[in-house]
C-alpha positions in Angstrom: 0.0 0.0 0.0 0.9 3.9 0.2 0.5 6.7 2.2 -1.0 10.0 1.1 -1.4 9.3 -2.5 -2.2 6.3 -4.8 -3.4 5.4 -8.2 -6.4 7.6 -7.7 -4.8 10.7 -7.5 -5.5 13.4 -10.0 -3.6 16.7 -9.4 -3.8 20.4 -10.8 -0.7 22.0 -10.7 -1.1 26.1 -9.8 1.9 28.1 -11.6 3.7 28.4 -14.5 7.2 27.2 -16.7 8.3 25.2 -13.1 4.9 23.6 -12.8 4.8 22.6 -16.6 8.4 21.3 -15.6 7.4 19.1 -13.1 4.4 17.7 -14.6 6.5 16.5 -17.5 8.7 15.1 -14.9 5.7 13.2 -13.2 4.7 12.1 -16.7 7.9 10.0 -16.9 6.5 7.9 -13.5 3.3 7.7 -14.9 4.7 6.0 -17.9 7.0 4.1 -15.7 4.2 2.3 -14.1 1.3 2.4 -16.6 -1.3 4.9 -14.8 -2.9 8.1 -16.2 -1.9 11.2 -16.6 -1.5 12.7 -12.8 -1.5 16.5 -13.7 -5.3 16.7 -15.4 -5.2 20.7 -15.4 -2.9 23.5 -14.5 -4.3 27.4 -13.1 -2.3 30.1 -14.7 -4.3 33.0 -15.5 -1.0 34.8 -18.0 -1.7 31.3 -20.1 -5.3 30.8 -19.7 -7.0 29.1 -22.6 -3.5 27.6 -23.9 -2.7 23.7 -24.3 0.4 22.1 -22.5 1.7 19.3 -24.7 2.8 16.7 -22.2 4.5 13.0 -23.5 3.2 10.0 -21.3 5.7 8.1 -23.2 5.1 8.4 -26.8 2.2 9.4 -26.6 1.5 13.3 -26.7 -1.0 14.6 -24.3 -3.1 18.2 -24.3 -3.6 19.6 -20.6 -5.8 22.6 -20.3 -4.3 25.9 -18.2 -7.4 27.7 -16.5 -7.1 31.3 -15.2 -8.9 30.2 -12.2 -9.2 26.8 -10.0 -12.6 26.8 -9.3 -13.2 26.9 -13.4 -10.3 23.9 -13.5 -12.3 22.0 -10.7 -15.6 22.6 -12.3 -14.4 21.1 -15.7 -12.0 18.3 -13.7 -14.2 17.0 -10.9 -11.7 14.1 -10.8 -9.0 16.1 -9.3 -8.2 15.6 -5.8 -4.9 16.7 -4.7 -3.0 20.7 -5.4 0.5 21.4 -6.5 1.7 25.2 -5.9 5.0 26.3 -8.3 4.1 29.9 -7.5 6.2 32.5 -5.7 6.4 33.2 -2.3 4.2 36.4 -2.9 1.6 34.5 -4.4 1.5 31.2 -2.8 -0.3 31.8 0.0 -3.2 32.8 -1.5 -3.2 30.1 -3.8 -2.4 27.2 -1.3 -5.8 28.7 1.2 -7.5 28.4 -1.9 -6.9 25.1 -2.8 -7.4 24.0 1.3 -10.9 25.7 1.2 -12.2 23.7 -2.5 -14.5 20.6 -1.5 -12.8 18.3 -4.2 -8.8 19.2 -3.2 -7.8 17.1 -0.6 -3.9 16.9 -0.9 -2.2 20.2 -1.4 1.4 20.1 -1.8 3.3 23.6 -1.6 7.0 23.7 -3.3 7.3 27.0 -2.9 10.2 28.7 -0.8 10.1 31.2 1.5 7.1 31.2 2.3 6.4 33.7 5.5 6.1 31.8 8.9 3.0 33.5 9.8 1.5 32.5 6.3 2.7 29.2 7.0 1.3 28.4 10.3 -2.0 29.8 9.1 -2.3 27.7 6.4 -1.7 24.0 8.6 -4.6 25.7 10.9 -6.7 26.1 8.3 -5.8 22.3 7.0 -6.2 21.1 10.2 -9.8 22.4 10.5 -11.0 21.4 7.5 -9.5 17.6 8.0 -6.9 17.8 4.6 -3.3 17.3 4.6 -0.9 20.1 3.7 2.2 18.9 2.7 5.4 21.9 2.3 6.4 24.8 2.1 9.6 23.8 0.4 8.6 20.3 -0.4 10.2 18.9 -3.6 7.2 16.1 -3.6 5.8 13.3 -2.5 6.5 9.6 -4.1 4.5 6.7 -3.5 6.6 3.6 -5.4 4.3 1.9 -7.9 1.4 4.4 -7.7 1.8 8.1 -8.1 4.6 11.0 -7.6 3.9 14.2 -7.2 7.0 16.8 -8.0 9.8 15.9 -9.3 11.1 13.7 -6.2 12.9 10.7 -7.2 15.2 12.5 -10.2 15.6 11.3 -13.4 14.0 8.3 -15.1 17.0 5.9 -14.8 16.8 7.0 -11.6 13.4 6.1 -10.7 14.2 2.4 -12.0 17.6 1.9 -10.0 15.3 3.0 -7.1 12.6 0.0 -7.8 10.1 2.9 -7.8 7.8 1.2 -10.5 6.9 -1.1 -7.2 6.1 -1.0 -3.6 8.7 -2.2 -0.9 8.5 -1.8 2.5 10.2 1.2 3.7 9.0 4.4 4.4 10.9 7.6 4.0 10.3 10.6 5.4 12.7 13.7 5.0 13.5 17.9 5.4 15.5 17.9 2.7 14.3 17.1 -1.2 17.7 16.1 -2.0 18.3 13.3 1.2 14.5 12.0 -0.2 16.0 10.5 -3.1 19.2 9.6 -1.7 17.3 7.6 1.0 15.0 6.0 -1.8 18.0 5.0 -3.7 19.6 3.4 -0.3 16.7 1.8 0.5 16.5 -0.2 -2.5 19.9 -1.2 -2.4 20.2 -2.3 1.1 16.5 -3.2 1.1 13.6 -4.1 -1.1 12.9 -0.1 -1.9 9.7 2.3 -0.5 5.9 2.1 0.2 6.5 5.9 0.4 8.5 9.1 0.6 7.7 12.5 1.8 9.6 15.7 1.9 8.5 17.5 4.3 10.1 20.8 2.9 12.7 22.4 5.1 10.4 25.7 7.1 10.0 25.3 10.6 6.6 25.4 10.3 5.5 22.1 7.7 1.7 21.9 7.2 2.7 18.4 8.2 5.0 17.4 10.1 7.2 14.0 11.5 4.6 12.8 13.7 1.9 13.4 11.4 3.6 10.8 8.6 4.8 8.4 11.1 1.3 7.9 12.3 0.2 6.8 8.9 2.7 4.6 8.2 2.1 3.5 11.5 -1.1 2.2 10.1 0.1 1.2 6.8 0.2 -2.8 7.0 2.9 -2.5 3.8 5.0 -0.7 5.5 7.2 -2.3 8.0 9.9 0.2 8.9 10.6 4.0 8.6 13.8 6.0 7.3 13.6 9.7 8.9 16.4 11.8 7.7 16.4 15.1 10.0 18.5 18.0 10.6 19.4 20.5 13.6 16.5 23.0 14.3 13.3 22.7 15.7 11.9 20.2 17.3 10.0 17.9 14.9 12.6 15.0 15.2 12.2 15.5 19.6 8.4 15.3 18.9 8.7 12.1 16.5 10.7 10.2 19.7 8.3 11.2 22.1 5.3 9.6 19.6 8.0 6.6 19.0 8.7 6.0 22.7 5.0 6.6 24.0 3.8 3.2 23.1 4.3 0.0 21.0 4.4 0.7 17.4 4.3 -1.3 14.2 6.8 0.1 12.1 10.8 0.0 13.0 12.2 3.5 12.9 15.8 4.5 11.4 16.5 7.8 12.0 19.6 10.2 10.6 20.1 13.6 12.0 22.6 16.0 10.2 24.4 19.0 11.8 26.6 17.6 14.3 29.0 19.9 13.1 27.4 22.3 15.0 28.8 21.4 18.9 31.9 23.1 17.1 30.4 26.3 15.5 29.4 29.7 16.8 26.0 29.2 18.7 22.5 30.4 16.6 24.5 29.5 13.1 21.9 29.4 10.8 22.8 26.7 8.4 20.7 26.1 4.6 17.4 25.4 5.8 15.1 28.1 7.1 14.3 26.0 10.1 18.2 24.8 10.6 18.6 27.6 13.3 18.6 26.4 17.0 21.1 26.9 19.4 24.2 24.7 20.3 23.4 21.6 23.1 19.5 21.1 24.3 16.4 21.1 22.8 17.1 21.7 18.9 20.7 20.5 18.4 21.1 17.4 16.8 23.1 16.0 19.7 19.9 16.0 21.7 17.5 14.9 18.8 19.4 12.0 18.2 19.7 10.8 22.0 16.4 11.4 22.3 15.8 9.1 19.2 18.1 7.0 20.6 16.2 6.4 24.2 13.0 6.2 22.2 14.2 2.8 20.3 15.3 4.6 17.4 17.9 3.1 15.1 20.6 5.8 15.1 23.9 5.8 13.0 26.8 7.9 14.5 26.9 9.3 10.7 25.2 9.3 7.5 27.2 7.1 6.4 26.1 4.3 8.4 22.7 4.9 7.6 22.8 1.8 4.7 24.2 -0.5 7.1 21.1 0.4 9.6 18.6 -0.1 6.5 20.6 -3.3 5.9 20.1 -4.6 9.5 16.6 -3.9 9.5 15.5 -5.5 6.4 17.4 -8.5 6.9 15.2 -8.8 10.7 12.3 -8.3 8.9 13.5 -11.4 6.4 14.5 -13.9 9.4 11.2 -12.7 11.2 8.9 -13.5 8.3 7.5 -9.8 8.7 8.4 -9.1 4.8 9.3 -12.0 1.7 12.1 -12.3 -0.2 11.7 -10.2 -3.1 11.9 -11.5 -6.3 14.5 -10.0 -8.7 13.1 -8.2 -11.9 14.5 -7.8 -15.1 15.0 -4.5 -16.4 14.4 -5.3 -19.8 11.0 -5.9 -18.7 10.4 -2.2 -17.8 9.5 0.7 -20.1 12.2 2.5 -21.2 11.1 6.4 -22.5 11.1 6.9 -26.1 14.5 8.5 -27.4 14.2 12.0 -28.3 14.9 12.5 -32.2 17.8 14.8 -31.5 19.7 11.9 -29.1 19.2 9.0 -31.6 20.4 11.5 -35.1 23.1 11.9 -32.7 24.2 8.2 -31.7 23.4 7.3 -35.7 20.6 5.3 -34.8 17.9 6.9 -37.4 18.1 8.8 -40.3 15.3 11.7 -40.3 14.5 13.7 -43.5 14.7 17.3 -43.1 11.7 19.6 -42.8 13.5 22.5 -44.4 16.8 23.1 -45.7 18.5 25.9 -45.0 21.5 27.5 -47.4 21.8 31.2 -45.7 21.7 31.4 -42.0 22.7 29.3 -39.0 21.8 29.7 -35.2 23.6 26.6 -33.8 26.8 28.5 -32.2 26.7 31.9 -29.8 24.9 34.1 -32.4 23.8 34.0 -35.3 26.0 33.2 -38.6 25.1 34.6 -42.2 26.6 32.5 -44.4 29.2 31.6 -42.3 29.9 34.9 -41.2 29.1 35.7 -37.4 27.0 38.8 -37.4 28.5 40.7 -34.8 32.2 39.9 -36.8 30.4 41.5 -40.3 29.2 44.6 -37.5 33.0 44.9 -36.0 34.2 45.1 -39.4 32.6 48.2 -40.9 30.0 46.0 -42.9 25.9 47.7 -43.1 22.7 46.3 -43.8 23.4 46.3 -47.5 26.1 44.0 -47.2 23.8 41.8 -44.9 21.2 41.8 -48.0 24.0 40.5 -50.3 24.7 37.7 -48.2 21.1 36.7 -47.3 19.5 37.4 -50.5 22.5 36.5 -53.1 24.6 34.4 -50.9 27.7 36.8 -51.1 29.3 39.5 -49.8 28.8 42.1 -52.0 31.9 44.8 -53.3 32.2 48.1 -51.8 30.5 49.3 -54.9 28.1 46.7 -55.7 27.2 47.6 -51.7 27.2 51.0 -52.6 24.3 50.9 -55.0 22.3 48.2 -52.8 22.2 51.2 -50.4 21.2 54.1 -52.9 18.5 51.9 -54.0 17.0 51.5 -50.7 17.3 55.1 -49.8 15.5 56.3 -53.0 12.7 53.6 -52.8 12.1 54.0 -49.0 9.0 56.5 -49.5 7.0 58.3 -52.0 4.3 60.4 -50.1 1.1 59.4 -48.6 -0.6 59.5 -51.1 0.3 56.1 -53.0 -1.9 53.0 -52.3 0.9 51.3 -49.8 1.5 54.1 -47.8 -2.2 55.6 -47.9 -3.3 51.8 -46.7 -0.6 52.2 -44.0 -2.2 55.5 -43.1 -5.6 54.1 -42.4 -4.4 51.7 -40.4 -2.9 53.8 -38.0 -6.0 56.3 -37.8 -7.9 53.0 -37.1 -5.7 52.6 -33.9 -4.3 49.8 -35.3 -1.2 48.8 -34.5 1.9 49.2 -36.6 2.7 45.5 -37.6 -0.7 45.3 -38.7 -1.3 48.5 -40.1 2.0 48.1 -42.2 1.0 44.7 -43.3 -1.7 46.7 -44.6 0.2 48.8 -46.9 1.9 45.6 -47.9 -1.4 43.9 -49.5 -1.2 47.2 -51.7 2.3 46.0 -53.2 1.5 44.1 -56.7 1.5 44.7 -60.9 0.4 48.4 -60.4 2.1 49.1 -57.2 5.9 48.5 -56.9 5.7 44.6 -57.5 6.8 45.6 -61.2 10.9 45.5 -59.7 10.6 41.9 -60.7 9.2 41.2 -64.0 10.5 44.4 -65.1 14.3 42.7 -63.9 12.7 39.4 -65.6 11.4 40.7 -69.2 14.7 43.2 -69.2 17.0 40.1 -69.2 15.0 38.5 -71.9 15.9 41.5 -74.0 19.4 41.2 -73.5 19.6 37.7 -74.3 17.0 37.4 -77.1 16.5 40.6 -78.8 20.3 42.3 -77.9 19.5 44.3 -81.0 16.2 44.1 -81.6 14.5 46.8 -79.7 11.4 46.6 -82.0 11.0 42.8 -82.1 11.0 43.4 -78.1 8.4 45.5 -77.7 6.2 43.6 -80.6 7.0 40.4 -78.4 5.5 41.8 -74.9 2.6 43.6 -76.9 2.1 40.1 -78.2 2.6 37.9 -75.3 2.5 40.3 -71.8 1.1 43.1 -72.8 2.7 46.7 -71.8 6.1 46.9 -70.5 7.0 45.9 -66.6 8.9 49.0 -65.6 8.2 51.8 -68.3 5.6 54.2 -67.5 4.5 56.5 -65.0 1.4 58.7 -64.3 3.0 61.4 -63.9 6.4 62.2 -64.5 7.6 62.4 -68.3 10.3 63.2 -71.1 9.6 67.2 -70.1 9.5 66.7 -65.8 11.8 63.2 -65.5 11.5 61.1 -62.0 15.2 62.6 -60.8 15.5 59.5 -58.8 16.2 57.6 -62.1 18.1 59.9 -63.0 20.6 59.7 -60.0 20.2 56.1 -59.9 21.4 56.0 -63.5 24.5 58.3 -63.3 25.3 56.7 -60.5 26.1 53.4 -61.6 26.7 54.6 -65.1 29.5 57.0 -64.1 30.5 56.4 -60.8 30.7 52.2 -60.9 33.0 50.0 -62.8 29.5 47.7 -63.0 28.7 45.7 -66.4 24.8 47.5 -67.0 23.7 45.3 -69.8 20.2 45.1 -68.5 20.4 48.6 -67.4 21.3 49.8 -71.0 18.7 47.8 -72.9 15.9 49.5 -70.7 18.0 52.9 -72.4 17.0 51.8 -75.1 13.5 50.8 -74.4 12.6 54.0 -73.2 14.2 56.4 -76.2 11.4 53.9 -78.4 8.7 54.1 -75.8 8.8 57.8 -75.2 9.0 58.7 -78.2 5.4 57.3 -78.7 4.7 58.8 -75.4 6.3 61.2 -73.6 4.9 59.6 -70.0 6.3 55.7 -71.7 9.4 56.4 -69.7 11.9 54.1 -67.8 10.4 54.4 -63.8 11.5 53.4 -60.5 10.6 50.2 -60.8 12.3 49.5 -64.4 15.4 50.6 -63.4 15.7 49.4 -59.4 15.0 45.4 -61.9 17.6 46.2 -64.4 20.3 47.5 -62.5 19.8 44.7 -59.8 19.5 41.9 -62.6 23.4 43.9 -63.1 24.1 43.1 -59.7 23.6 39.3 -59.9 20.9 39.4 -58.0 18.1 36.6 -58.0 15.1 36.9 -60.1 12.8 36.5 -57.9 14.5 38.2 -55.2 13.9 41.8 -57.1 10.5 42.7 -55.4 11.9 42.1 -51.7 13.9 45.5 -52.5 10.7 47.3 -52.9 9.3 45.8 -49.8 11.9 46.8 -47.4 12.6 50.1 -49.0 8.9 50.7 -48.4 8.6 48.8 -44.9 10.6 51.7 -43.9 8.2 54.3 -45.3 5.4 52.8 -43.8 6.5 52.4 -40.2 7.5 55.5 -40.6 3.8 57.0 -41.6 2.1 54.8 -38.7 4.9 56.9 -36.4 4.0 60.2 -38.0 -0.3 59.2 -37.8 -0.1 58.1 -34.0 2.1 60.8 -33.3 -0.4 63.5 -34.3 -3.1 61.3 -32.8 -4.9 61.4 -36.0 -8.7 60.5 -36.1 -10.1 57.5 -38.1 -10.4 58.3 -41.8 -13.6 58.5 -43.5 -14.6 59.3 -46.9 -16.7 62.8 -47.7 -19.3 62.8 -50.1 -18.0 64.3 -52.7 -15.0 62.1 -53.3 -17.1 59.1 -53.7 -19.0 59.1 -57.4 -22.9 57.4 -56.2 -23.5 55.5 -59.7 -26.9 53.9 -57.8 -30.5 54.4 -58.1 -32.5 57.1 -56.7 -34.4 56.0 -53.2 -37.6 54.0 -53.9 -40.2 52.3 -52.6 -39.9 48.6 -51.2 -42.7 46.4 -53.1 -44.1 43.6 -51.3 -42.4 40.5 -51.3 -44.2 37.7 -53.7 
């Protein structure tokens, strides 16, 4: 049998990142012995609504967080027991709580630090209402074969070498979380492992203390003898003699008691735990909680590390007495072992796993990121800008100083053009919606297509084609896209012309004409282009667009690359509009009368319906 908890424990766990922690953790044990799921719901109100993923083995599991217990009881009525991973500020409130709901009749506090007054408040308040209150500072509880609550016991292989996947017949009961596991893992080496395990947490006021465990395992037919590991400070351990030595009992009691050390040290030393703070000899030193043990008919080792000859001792009396079988040994291949995670058996060579993506310009593996190799902050240290950063990402080289040069003009001349084009005006309404800017600029972006920027592109695209298939053919080029596109990716513009030219093409082109040592053959058959397109039409000019696609297809850069230049140059426009908008506090924008042409009918009459 156990104490405390058992197969039929269902727990929510109260808190956040350490409680999702820990009920992975308790997952593993549930696996280990084939039961449910312990955690069945966890109360965070920052996460409420969300899904924890939880593996019980293989097997992936959904637990729901609530943003309040009484919602995670309502939909749970299974759940019986409380686990508290808050802070100290918070866990008071939580753990009173959990002691006042009908169904909870287990809570378990890990929290530390936990104010004295809080704490004895809380063990009243259990007390009255007839539930156990396990903690403050408690790393769990572990009952072998049945349930764990926390993550007591360690690791999986750990849980194994301790034969917690079945009962034994030693109870252990503990202030320190880290002694729990050790004295599990000594009592299945020098015995035949635990009924239970309790750690009581380290305060000096636990909602449930020495005597209070000892009782029940007192009345636990399973279990035939008791491991106490205590520590200088208080007087639980005095308390647990007297209840020892006051009349026959059916469990044997081993009993370690750390902080001898202190008959040597400056009296009032206050050593890790918060109730490790007594004085030097009498009541409260370990010297006088182990006599007192001792007198009681205690089993006391001088030392800790005569503790496994005790538990050796004992279950060897129990043997020769009949009180306890010989247990059987088990072979580990028969228990579970937890599924290997994909990254440990890639690693060992074990499986071969086809990528989900591949990856040819960044890596994150190392201390920061790397850009085709190069570590960013290196490419920052060395006088390289965002430009350069483009090359690598978007080509896959560093780019020239020059070549970096004109990556940078083009982004400065393309990063705005008013308010009053679709992207920007879209971004504009956004922001006088109150919307905010990742949103409102993703509006703009929607605006971005054939007649709005996304010509960079095809105008880079058809511009090549020239080159290659009509080098000096200007005529058969244009009769070809009449034919087969239609007009012209990147000649035209609504309102600049021959007599008032966009200057920004103009300084574009000078630049790289007579300033570069770039090869411009894509850049010189749009030249050409326009001197036959204008002269049709003075507006049928080489635009923005037209020449941001030629020069770039220059560059080396890839096809379909050429509209991404457009979209950050104008992502930097935008934000910059939603800035300007909700700095002025502008109002939302709606549409007068007059700019809106009403091609409908005049009002009429509604006829009856037929």
């Amino acid at each position: 049998m156990s104490i405390v908890i058992n197969k039929e424990t269902r727990a929510v766990i109260i808190g956040g990142a350490a409680g999702l922690s820990a009920a992975k953790k308790m997952a593993e044990f549930d696996f280990l012995v084939k039961r449910p799921l312990t955690v069945q719901a966890f109360v965070y109100p920052p996460e409420e609504g969300q899904q924890k993923e939880i593996f019980l083995g293989g097997e992936l599991k959904n637990v729901k967080v609530y943003s309040a217990l009484e919602k995670a009881l309502e939909e749970n009525p299974q759940i019986n027991t409380a686990l508290i991973y808050l802070g100290a500020s918070r866990a008071t409130q939580a753990t009173m709580e959990a002691l006042e709901s009908k169904n909870i009749q287990l809570v378990s506090v890990i929290t530390e630090g936990v104010p004295e007054k809080d704490a004895k408040k809380l063990r009243i308040v259990a007390e009255k209402k007839g539930k156990t209150l396990n903690g403050p500072s408690s790393i769990g509880i572990m009952s072998a074969g049945q349930c764990r609550l926390g993550v007591i016991g360690g690791e999986f292989k750990n849980l194994k070498l301790c034969n917690l996947y079945r009962p034994g017949s030693f109870g252990v009961i503990t202030k320190s979380g880290g002694l729990s596991n050790e004295a599990m893992w000594l009592c299945a080496q020098n015995g035949n492992g635990i009924t239970s395990a309790v750690a009581i947490g380290g305060d000096a006021y636990p909602g449930t203390d020495f005597v209070n465990y000892l009782e029940m395992f007192d009345k636990d037919p399973e279990t035939k003898a008791v491991v106490m590991i205590g520590e200088v400070g208080g007087t639980l351990e005095e308390e647990a003699a007297e209840w020892l030595g006051k009349e026959p009992r059916s469990i044997r009691l081993i009993a370690a008691i750390g902080g001898t050390c202190q008959e040597v040290l400056p009296q009032g030393m206050k050593f890790g735990h918060a109730g490790a703070k007594e004085g030097k000899k009498g009541t409260g030193s370990a010297r006088s909680k182990i006599n007192a043990l001792r007198e009681a008919g205690a089993i006391v080792p001088d030392t800790f590390g005569g503790l496994s000859k005790a538990i050796k001792q004992v279950y060897e009396e129990l043997l020769a007495d009949g009180s306890i079988a010989p247990e059987q040994p088990l072979d580990d291949a028969l228990l579970p072992e937890l599924p290997p995670k994909v990254q440990k058996v890639i690693k060992e060579g074990e499986v071969i796993v086809d990528p989900l993506i591949r990856t040819t310009i960044s890596d994150d593996r190392g201390e920061e990121p790397r850009y085709r190799g190069y570590a960013a902050s290196q490419l920052c240290e060395k006088g390289y800008g965002i430009e350069d950063v483009i090359g690598l990402l978007w080509n896959k080289k560093l780019p020239t100083r020059e070549e970096s040069e004109i990556v940078k003009r083009i982004i400065m001349i393309s990063a705005d053009h008013g308010p009053a084009v679709s992207g920007a005006y879209g971004t504009i309404l956004g922001a006088c919606a109150g919307i905010d800017m990742p949103q409102a600029v993703s509006a703009g972006m929607t605006m971005i297509g054939p007649r709005f920027g996304g010509a960079v592109t095809n105008a880079g695209k058809y511009f090549q084609m020239g080159v290659k298939d009509f080098p000096n053919d200007i005529p058969g080029f244009l009769a070809w896209m009449k034919k087969n596109v239609g007009p012209v990716p990147g000649i035209g513009h609504r309102v600049k012309s021959l007599r008032n030219p966009d200057q920004r093409v103009k300084y574009l082109v000078s630049y790289v004409k007579n300033e570069t040592s770039l090869r411009t053959p894509c850049l010189d058959f749009a030249l050409e282009v326009e001197k036959v397109t204008s002269a049709k039409k003075d507006n049928l000019i080489l635009n923005v667009d037209g020449t941001m696609g030629a020069i770039l297809m220059d560059l080396g850069f890839p096809i379909h690359s050429l509209n991404g230049f457009f979209v950050l140059a104008r992502t930097i426009g935008m934000i910059g509009h939603w800035i300007d908008q909700n700095e002025q506090n502008s109002r939302l924008i709606r549409l007068y009368d007059y700019l809106i042409n009403y091609a409908v009918e005049d009002e009429r009459e509604v006829p009856e319906k037929k």
